[in-house]
C-alpha positions as CSV (number, residue, x, y, z in Angstrom):
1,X,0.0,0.0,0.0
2,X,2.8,2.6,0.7
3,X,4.0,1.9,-3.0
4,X,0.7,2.6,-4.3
5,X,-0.1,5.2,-2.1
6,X,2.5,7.6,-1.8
7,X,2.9,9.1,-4.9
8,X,-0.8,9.9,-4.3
9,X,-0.1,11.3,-0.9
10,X,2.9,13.3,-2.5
11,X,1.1,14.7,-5.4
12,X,-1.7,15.9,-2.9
13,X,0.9,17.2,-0.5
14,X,2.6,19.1,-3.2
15,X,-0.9,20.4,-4.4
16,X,-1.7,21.8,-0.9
17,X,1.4,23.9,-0.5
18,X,2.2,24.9,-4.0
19,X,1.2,28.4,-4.8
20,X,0.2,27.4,-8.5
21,X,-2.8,25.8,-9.1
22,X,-2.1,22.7,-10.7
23,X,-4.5,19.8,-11.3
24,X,-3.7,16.2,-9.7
25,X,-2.3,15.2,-13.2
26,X,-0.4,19.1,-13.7
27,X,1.2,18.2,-10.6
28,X,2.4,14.6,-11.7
29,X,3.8,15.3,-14.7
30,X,5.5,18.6,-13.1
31,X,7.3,15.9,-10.9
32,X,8.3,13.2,-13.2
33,X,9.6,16.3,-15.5
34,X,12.1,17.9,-13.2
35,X,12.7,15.0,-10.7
36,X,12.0,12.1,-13.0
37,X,9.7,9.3,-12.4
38,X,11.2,8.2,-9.0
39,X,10.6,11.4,-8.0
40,X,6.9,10.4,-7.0
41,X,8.8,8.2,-4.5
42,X,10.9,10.9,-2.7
43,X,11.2,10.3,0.6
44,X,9.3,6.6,0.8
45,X,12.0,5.3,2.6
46,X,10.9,6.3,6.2
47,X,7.5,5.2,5.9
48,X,8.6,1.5,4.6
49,X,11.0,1.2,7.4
50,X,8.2,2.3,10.0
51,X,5.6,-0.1,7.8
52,X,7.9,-3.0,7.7
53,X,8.1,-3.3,12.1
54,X,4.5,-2.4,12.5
55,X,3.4,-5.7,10.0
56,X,5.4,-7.6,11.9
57,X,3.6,-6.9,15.4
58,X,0.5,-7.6,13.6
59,X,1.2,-10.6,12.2
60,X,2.6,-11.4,15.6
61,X,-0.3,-10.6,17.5
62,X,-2.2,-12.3,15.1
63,X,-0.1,-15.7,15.8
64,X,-0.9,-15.4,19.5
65,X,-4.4,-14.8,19.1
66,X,-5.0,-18.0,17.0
67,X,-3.1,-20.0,19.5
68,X,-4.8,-18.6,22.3
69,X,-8.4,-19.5,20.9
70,X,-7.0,-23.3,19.9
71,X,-6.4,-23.1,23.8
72,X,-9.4,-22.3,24.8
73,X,-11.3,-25.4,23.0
74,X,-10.6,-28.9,23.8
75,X,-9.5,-30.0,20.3
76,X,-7.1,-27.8,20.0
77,X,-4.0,-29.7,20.9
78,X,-5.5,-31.6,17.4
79,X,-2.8,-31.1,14.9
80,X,-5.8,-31.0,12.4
81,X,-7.6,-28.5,14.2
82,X,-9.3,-26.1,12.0
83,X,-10.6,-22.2,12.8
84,X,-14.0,-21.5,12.3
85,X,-14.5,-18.3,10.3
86,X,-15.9,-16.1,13.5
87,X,-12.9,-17.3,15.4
88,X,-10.1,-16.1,12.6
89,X,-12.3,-12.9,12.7
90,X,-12.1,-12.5,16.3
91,X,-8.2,-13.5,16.4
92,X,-7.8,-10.5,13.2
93,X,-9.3,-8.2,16.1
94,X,-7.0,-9.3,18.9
95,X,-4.1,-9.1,16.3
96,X,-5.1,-5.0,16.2
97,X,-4.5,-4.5,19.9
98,X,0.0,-5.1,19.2
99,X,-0.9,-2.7,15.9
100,X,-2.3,0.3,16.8
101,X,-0.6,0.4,20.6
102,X,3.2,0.4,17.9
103,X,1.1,2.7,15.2
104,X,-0.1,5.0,18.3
């Protein structure tokens, strides 16, 4: 998403403090002219370095959320022990708790 998205985010951010009065597309090709097309990616790196941690916590916190609901039934020391679909949705909420309390 920050791949996709930031070139958005930087077109818009140069829209709302340039004086001129480019459209979206005036401002894009303004970019890629002087600054070439990896211009639109100037100054991605922080935000995939922040990105990168903050995935992993989810995915961590998602981890311990599915282990702790195959704890909580009796089957679930069953190596073929398989999640219903409420209880994946309720271990993708747990797994925000880790992510917003790094993203906060």
């Amino acid at each position: 998403t920050v791949l996709v998205g930031f070139p958005l985010d930087l077109v818009k951010v140069r829209m709302q403090t340039s004086p001129s009065s480019l459209t979206m597309w005036g401002t894009v090709l303004s970019t890629v002219k002087r600054e070439g097309p990896l211009g639109l990616y100037r100054g991605v790196t922080a935000p995939l370095l922040a990105i990168a941690p903050a995935y992993a916590v989810c995915f961590w916190g998602y981890d311990v959320a599915q282990r702790g609901i195959r704890s909580l039934h009796h089957d679930g020391r069953n190596p073929d022990f398989q999640f219903t679909i409420p209880q994946l949705m309720v271990a993708g909420l747990l797994s925000s708790i880790p992510y917003v309390a790094v993203m906060a």
